[in-house]
N, C-alpha and C positions, 0 to 999 in steps of 0.2 A: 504493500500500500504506500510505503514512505516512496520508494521507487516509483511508481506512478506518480505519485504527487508531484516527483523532483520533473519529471520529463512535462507532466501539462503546465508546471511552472515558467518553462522553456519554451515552450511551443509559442510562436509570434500571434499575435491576437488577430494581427490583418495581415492576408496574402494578395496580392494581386492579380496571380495566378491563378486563387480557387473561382476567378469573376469570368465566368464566358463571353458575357457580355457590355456592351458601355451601359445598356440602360442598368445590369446588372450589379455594376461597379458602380456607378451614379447613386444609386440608392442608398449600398454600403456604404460609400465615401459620405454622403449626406448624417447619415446617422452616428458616424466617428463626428462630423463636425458637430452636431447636432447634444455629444456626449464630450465635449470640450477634448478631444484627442487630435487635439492639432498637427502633430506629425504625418500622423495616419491620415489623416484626411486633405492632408498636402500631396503625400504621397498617390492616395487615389485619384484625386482632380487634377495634379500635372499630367498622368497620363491621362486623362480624357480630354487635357488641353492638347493637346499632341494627336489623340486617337480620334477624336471625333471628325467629323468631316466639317469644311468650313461654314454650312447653313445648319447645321442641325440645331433643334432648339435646345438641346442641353447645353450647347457648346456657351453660352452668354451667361448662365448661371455656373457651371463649372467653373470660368474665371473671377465670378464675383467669390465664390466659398474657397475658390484656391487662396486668393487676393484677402481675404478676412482669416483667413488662418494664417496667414503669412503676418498678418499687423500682430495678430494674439501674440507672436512668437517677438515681436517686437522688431520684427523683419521689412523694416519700411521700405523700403526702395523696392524689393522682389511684391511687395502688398502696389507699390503705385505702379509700375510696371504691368501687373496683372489688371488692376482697376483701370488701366490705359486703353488696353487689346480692347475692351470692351467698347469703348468709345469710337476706336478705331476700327472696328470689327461689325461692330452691332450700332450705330447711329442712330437707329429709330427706335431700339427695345427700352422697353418701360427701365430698364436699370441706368439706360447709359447717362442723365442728367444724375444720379445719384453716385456713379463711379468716375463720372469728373471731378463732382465735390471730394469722393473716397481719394482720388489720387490729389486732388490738390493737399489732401490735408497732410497725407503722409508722407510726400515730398516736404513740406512745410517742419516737419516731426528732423527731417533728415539736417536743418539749420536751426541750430541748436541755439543758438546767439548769435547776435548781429556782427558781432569781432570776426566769426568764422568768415571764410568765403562762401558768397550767396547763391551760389550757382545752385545749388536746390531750392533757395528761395525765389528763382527766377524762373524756376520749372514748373513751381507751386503755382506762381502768378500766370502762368502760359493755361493750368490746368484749370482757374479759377476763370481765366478770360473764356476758356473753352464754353464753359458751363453757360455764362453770361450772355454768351453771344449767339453757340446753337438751341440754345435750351430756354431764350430769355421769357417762354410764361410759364419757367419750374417753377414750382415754390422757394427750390432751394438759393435764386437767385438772391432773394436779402440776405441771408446767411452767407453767403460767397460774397456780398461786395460787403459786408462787415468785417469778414476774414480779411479781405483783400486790403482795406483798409490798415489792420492792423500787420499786415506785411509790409504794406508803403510804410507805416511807423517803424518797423526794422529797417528796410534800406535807405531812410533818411537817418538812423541811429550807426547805421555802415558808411555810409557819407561825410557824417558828424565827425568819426574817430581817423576816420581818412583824412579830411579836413585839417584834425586838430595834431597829426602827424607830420603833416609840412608847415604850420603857423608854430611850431615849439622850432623846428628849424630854419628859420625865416625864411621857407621854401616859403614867401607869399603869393606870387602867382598862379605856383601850384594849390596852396590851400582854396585859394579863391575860387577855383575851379569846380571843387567839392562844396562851399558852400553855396554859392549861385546855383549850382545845383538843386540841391536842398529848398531854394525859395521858388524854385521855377515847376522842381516835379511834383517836391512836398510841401505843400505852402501850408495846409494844415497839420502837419506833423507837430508830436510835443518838440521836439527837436530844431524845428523851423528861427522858433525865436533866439536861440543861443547861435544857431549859424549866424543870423543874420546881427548880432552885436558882435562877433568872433569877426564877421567882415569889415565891420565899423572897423574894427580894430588892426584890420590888417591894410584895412587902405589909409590907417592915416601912418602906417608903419612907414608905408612905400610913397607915403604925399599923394595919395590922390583926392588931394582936396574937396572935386566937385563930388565925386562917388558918395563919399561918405556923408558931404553936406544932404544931399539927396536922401539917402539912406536913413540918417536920423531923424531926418524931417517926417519922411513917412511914417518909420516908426511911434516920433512924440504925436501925431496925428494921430494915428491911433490908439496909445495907451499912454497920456503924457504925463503923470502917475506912475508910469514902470519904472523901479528907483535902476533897474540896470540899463533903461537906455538913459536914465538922466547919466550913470555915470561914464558909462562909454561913450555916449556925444556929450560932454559938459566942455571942450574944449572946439567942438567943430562948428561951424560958421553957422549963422541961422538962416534956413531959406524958407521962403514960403511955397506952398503945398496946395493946389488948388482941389477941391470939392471931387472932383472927378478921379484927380489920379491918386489922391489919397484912397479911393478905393479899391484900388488897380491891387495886381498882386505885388508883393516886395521884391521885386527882381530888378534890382541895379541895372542902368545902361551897360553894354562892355565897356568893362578896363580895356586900355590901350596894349596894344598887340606890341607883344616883348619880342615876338619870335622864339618861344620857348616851346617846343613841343610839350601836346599834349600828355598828360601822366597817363598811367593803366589804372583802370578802374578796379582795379582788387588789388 
């Protein structure tokens, strides 16, 4: 009896062999997923991602259960990669506006902080635009552009430290380049306002007199009560600001052309 016991202890719970068939396997894989054995049911679904034929109807849910076992496992990239095929694959099934969200998110999972490099977080944003634009009477479309939202907040916060990496080196044409950024792409970012006194700060570094005057002015026009632009323009000339452009977004005219190549963006 102990001997018996030791060999069913052994014995593998799922084969893929004992499955004659996909719908056969389909089912079994469903029911590991179904019972939180996410190996097993990766295991089953990659091969019906591969085995099925390219129209079959299992074939669009196989990679949605491959693609959510794969996230349990904390396997982001192999989960958005799967929740892709879908979209790519299947364009019109009831899953695909929900497996654009599932891949944006899990790209988004893969940029951990804004310090890293964003290139997942630029994949995220491709996957959210996806949603947005073929899918725009989902539901899920407010949920994607409040996500997306808060990705623009990260790559305005990746901007920022890019920024604030040439202005500590009086690289200031360089820094200037990352903050005008920041007011041109992220004007609503929390980020927005510190670029835009960090540029005050860098063009009176370099004397660019009218930039800056320009700059504060917009700024005390709109919060002229904010004790950090009083102290960052408390030395820069006063101009006046008419009604119209005081509205405008905070985007400086260009600084004068140094002839310095453009920096790389990561």
């Amino acid at each position: 009896m102990v001997a018996l016991a030791a060999v069913a202890a052994c014995k593998p719970d799922f084969n893929i062999k004992n499955y004659t068939t996909n719908e056969a396997l389909y089912t079994a894989s469903l029911s590991l997923f179904q019972h939180h054995k996410w190996p097993d049911a990766i295991m089953g679904f990659d091969k019906l991602s591969t085995d099925l034929p390219p129209r079959d109807t299992l074939l669009a849910p196989s990679y949605w259960y491959l693609a959510t076992a794969h996230e349990k496992q904390g396997e982001h990239l192999l989960a958005a990669q799967s929740y892709s095929r879908i979209v790519e694959s299947f364009p019109d099934d009831s899953l695909a506006d929900d497996a654009a969200l599932a891949a944006a998110r899990a790209y988004r999972e893969l940029w951990r902080k804004p310090s890293l490099d964003p290139s997942y977080g630029e994949t995220a944003m491709n996957s959210y635009s996806t949603l947005t634009e073929l899918y725009p009477q989902s539901p899920l479309v407010p949920v994607a552009q409040k996500e997306m939202q808060q990705l623009n907040d990260w790559f305005a916060a990746k901007a920022y430290l890019s920024g604030m990496y040439y202005l500590r080196r009086k690289a200031y044409d360089s820094a200037n380049l990352y903050f005008v950024d920041i007011l041109t792409k992220w004007p609503t970012a929390p980020r927005a306002r510190d670029a835009a006194l960090r540029l005050v700060e860098s063009y009176k570094a370099i004397h660019y007199r009218d930039d800056a005057a320009d700059l504060c002015a917009r700024l005390k026009q709109r919060d002229p009560k904010d004790q950090g632009v009083v102290e960052a323009c408390r030395d820069v000339p006063v101009v006046t600001v008419t009604d119209s452009a005081a509205s405008k977004p905070l985007v400086p005219p260009p600084a004068a052309d140094t002839g310095a190549a453009a920096t790389p963006r990561r």
